[in-house]
C-alpha positions as CSV (number, residue, x, y, z in Angstrom):
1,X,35.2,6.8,-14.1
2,X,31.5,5.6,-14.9
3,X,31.0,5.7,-11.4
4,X,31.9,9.3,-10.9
5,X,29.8,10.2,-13.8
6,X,26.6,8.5,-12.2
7,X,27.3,10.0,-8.7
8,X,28.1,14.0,-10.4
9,X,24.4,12.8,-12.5
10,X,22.7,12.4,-9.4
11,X,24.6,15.3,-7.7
12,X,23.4,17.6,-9.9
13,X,20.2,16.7,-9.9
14,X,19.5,17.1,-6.4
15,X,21.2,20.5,-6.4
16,X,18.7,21.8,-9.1
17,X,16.0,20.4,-6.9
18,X,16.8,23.0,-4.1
19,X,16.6,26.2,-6.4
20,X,13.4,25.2,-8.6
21,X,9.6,23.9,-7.2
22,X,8.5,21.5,-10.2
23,X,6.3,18.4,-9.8
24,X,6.1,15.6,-11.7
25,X,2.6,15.3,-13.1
26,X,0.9,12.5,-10.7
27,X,2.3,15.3,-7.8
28,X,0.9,18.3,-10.0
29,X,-2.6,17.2,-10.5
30,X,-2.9,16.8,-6.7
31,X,-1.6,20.2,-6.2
32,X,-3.8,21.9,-8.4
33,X,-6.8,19.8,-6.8
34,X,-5.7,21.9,-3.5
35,X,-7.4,25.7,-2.9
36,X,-6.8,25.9,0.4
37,X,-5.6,23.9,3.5
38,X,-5.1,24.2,6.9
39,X,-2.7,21.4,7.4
40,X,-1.3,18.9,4.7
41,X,-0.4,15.6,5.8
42,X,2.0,14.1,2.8
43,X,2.4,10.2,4.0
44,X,5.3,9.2,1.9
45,X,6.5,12.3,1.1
46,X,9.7,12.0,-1.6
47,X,12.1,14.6,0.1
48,X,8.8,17.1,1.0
49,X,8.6,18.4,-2.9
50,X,4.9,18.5,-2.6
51,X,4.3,20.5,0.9
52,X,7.3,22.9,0.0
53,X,4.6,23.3,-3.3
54,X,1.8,23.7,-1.6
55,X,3.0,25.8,1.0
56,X,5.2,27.9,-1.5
57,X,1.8,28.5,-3.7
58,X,-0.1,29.4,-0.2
59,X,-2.4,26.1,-1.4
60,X,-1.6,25.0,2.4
61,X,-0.9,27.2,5.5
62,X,0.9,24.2,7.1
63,X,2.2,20.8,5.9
64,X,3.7,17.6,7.8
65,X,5.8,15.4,5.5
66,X,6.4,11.9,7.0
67,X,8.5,9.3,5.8
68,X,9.4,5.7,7.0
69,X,12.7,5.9,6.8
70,X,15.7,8.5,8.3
71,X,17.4,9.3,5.6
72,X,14.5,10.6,2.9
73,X,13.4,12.7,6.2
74,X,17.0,14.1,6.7
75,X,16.9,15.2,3.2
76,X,13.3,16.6,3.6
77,X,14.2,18.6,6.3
78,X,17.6,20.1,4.4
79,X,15.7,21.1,1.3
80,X,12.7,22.3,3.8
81,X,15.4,24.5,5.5
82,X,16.6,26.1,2.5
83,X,13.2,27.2,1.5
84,X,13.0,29.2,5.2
85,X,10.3,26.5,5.9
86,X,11.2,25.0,8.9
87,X,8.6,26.4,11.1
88,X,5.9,25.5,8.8
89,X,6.6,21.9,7.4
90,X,7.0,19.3,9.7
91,X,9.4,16.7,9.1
92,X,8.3,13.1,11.1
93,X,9.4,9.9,10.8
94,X,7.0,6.2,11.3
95,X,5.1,3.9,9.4
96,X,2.0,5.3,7.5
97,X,-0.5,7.8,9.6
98,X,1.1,6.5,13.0
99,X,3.1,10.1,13.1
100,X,-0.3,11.9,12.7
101,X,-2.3,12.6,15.5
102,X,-6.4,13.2,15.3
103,X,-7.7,16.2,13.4
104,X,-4.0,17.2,12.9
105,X,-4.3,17.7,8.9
106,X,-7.2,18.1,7.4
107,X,-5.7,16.9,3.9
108,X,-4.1,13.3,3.8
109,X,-2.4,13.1,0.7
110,X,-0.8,9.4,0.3
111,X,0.9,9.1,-3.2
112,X,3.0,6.9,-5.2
113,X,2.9,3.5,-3.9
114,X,0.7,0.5,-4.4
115,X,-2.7,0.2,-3.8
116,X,-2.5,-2.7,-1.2
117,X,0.3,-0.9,0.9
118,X,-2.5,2.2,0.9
119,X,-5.1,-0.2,2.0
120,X,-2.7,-1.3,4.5
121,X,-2.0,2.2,6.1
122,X,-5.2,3.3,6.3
123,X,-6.6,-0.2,7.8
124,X,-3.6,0.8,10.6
125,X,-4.6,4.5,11.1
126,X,-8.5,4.5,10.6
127,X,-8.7,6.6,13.5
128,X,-6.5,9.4,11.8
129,X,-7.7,8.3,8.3
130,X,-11.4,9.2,9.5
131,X,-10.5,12.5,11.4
132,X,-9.8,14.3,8.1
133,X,-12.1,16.1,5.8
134,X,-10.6,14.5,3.2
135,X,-8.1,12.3,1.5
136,X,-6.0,12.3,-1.9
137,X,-4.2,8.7,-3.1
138,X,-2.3,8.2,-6.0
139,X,-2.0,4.3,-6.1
140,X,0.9,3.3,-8.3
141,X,-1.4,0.0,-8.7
142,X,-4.3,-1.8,-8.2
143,X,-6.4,0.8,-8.0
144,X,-9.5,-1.1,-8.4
145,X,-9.1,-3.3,-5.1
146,X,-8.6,-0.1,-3.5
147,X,-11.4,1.7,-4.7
148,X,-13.9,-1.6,-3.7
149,X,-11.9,-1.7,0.1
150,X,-12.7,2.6,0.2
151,X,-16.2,1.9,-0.4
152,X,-16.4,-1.4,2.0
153,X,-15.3,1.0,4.9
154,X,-17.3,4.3,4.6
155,X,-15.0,6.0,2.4
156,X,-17.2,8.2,-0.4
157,X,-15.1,8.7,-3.5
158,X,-16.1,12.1,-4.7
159,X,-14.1,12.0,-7.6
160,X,-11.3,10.5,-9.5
161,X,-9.2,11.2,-12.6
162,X,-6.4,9.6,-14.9
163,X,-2.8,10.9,-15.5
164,X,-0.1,10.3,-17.9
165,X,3.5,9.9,-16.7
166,X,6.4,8.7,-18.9
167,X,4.0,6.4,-21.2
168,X,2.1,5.0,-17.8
169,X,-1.0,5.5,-16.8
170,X,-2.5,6.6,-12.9
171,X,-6.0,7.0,-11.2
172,X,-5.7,10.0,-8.8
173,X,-8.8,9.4,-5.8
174,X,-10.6,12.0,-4.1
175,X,-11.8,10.9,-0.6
176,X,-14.2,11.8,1.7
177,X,-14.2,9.9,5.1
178,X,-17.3,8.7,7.0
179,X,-19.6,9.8,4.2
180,X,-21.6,7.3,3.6
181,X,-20.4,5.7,-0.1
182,X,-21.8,3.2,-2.8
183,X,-22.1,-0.4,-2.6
184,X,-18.6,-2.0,-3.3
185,X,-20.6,-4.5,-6.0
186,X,-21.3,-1.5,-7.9
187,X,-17.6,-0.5,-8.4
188,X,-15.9,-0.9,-11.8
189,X,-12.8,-1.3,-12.8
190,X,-13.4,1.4,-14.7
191,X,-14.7,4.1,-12.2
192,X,-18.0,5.5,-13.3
193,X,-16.7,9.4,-12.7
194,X,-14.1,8.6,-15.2
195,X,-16.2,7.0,-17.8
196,X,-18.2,10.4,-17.8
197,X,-15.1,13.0,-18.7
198,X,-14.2,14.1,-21.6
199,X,-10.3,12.5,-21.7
200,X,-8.7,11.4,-24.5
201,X,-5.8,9.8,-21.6
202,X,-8.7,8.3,-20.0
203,X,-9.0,6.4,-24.1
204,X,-5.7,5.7,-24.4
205,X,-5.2,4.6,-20.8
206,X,-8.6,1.7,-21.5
207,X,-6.9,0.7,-24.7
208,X,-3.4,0.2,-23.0
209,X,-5.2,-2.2,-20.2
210,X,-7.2,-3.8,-23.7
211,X,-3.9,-4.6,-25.5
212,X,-2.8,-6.2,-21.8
213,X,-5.3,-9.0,-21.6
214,X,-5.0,-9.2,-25.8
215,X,-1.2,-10.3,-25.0
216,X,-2.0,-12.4,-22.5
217,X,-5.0,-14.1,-24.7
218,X,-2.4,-14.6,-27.7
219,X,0.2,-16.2,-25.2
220,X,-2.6,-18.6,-24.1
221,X,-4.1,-19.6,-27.2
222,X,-2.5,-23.2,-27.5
223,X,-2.7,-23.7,-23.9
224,X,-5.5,-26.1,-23.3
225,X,-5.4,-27.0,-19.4
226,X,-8.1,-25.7,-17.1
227,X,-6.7,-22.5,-15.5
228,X,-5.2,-21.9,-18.8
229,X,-8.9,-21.9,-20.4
230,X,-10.6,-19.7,-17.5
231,X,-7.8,-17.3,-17.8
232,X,-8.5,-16.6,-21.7
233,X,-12.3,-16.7,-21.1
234,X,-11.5,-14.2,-18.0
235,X,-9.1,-12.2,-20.6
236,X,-12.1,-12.5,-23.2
237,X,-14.5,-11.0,-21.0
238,X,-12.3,-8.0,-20.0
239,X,-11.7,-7.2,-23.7
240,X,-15.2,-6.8,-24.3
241,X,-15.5,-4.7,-21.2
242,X,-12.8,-2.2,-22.5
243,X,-14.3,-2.1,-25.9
244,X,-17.6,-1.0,-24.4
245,X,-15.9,1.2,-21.7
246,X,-14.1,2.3,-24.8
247,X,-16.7,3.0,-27.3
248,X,-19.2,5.2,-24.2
249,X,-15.5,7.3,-23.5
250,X,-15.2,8.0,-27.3
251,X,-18.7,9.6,-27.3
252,X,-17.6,11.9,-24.7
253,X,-14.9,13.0,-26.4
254,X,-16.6,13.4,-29.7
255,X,-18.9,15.8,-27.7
């Protein structure tokens, strides 16, 4: 019986995904980052709920929505179909930008994984990666590392923003390829374009990563071996960061 109720849950679920075009808020900030597009290239695309958006809200004329696997693309292409989109939204399947080819979209969106598996896919398709005009990621993670690899490799950041989901916190990246971007040493872990808006998220999201390395301090604090002690000075020294990020943030917002 518990079974059947989970399966009806999810049943109905998916059915009121085929009648009603809402994103989640990662997905929605993106969108409404969009004016217009020729082609939209969603790498990763969770059953093609942001093209049919975009393309729905004539944000994009055309969209491709790739996925690594069949059967996220099988159900892509169903809930493509019922919108009468099947001549506009491409449905491919492969690893990454590998189902792109050159110049194809001129907006690569890659969303809601980690930052390293981003770093990986564009290392693998810097060819396509570099043909666009420009790029949107949404790492789930480690944003930072991702932000210092984009700068290494002639990726500008034009801009970047927080968003709040379900009591989590994610950097949305604006990307320009081939433009020629600042020094990786100058990158915070903080990025500078955030620092500078007026967010009270952007607050709460620095106090969230404080209260991280204060845990992690406390759990420390009678541990005396040598990566135990670097650990708590490292943890020391990213408080202070966050209450200085902190305390330049709350200005802005004051303002």
């Amino acid at each position: 019986m518990k079974y059947s109720i989970i399966m009806i849950s999810i049943m109905l679920k998916e059915f009121k995904g085929w009648f009603r075009l809402h994103l989640n808020s990662r997905l929605k900030a993106i969108a409404d980052s969009i004016n217009k597009s020729s082609t939209i290239a969603d790498i990763g695309s969770d059953h093609a709920y942001l093209p049919i958006y975009l393309v729905k809200n004539n944000k994009a004329k055309r969209a491709i929505a790739t996925d690594i696997n069949l059967g996220p693309s099988e159900i892509s292409r169903k809930r493509i179909k019922h919108w009468g989109l099947e001549n506009i939204i491409d449905v491919r399947i492969g690893f990454g930008l590998e189902a792109l080819n050159p110049k194809e979209a001129d907006t690569i969106i890659i969303s809601g994984m980690g930052g390293l598996l981003i770093i990986d896919i564009l290392e693998q398709g810097l060819e396509i990666a570099n043909s666009a005009q420009r790029i949107i990621l949404q790492p789930m993670k480690d944003s930072y590392i991702l932000r210092k690899w984009l700068s290494k490799n002639c990726f500008y950041i034009s801009d970047v923003d927080i968003v709040k989901e379900k009591d989590k916190y994610y950097e949305i990246i604006w990307v320009i390829p081939g433009k020629e971007s600042e020094s990786s040493e100058t990158i915070n872990y903080f990025d500078d374009k955030l620092i500078n808006k007026e967010s009270t998220i952007l607050y709460e999201y620095i106090d969230s990563i404080y209260k991280k390395y204060e845990s992690i301090n406390i759990k420390l604090k009678n541990h005396n071996t040598p990566n135990a002690v670097k650990r708590r000075i490292e943890c020391a020294e990213m408080m202070g960061y966050c209450e200085e990020v902190k305390s330049w943030v709350k200005q802005n917002v004051k303002k």
